[in-house]
C-alpha positions as CSV (number, residue, x, y, z in Angstrom):
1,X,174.7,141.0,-58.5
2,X,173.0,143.6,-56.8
3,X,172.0,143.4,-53.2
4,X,168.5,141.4,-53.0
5,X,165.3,143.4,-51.4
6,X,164.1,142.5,-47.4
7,X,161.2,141.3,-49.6
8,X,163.3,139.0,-51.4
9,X,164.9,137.8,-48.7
10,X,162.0,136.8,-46.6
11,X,160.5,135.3,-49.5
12,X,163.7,132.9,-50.2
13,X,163.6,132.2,-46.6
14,X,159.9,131.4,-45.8
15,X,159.0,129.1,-48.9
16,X,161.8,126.5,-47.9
17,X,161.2,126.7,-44.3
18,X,157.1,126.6,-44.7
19,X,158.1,123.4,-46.7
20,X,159.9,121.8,-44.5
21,X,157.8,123.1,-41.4
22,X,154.9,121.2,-42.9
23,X,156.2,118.0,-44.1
24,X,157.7,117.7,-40.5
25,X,154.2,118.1,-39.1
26,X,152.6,115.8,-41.7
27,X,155.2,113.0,-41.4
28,X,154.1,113.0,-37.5
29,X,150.3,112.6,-38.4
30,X,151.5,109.9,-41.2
31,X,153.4,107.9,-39.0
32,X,149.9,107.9,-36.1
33,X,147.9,107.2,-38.7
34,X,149.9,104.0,-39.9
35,X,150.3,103.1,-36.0
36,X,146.8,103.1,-35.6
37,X,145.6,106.8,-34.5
38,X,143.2,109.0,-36.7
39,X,143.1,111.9,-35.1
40,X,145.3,113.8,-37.2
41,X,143.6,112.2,-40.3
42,X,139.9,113.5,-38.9
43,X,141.3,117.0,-38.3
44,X,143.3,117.4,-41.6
45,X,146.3,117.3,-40.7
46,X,148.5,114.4,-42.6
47,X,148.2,117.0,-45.4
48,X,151.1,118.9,-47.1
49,X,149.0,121.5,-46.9
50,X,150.7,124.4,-44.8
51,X,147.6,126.3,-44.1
52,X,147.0,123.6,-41.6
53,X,150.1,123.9,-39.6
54,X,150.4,127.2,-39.8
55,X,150.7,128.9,-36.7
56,X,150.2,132.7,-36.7
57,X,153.1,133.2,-34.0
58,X,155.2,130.4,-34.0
59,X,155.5,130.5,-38.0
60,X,154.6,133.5,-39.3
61,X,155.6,136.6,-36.0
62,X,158.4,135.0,-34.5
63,X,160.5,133.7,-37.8
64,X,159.4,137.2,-39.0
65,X,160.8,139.3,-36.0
66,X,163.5,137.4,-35.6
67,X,164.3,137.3,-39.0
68,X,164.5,141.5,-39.3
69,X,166.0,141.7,-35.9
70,X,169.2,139.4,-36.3
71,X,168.7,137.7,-39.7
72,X,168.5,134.5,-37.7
73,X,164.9,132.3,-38.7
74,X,163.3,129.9,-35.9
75,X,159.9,128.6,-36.1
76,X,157.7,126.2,-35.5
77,X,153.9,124.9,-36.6
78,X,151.3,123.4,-34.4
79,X,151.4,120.6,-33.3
80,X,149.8,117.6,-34.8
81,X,147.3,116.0,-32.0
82,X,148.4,112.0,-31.3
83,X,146.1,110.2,-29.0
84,X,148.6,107.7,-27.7
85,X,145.5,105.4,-26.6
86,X,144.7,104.4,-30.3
87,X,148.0,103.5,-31.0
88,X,148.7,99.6,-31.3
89,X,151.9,99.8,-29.0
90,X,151.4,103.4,-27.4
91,X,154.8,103.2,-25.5
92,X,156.7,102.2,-28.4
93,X,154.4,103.7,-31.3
94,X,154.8,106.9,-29.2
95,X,158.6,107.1,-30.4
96,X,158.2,106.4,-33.5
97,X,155.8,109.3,-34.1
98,X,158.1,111.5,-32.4
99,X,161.0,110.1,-34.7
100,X,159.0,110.4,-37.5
101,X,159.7,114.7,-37.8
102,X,163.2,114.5,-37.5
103,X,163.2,111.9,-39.9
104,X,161.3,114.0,-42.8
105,X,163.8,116.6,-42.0
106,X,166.8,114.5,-42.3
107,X,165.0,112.8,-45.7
108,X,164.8,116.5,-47.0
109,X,168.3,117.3,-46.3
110,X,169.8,114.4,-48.4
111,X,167.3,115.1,-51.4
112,X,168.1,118.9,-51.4
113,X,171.7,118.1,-51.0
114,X,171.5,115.8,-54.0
115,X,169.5,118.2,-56.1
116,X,172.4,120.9,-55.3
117,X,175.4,118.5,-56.1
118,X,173.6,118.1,-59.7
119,X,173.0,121.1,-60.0
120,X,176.5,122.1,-58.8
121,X,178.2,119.0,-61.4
122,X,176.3,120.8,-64.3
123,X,176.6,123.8,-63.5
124,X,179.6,124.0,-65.9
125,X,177.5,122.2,-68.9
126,X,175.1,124.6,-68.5
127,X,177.5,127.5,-68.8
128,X,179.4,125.9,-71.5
129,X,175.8,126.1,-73.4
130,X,175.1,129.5,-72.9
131,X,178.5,130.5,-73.8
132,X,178.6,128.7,-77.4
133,X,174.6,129.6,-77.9
């Protein structure tokens, strides 16, 4: 298989990491809103929408430098705003918003990892058809 383009590379790299970038966000603004805070809700952003979390440097120059630098990605979106006062519990709600990220990341990680090991268990089914097609 021939070597893939800097194009192609940035372009298998960003669409995953724009995904996950935004359901991070979201799941922060999800978890407020169930807790008791609209903010994020008023300003749009409990959305998987990655327009808005986009930001320019944090997701789009830095990943990008870094990326054609040292082939290493790190990112990051903007932040959703929490108002901690609108929160039922605010000391307690407060940690469960901030849990609430990690947790959609973690979430993805076993779905992706399951998708892979099917793919991975049919893989040779797949070949198998092509080969006696």
């Amino acid at each position: 298989m021939d070597e893939l383009s800097t194009l192609q590379q940035i372009t298998i790299w960003a669409l995953p990491i724009l995904f996950a970038i935004t359901a991070h966000e979201a799941a922060h603004g999800w978890v407020a809103l169930q807790l008791g805070d609209k903010t994020a809700q008023r300003l749009g952003r409990v959305t998987l929408n990655p327009i808005k979390h986009i930001d320019p440097i944090g997701t789009v120059i830095v990943p990008l430098g870094m990326f054609l630098l040292s082939g290493v990605v790190f990112g990051w979106a903007k932040p959703v705003p929490i108002n901690f006062r609108q929160l039922r519990q605010p000391r307690r709600d407060m940690g469960l918003v901030a849990i609430a990220g990690p947790t959609a990341n973690l979430l993805m990680i076993l779905f992706w990892a399951f998708i892979a090991k099917i793919g991975w268990l049919t893989s040779s089914t797949f070949a198998l058809a092509i080969f006696l097609g």
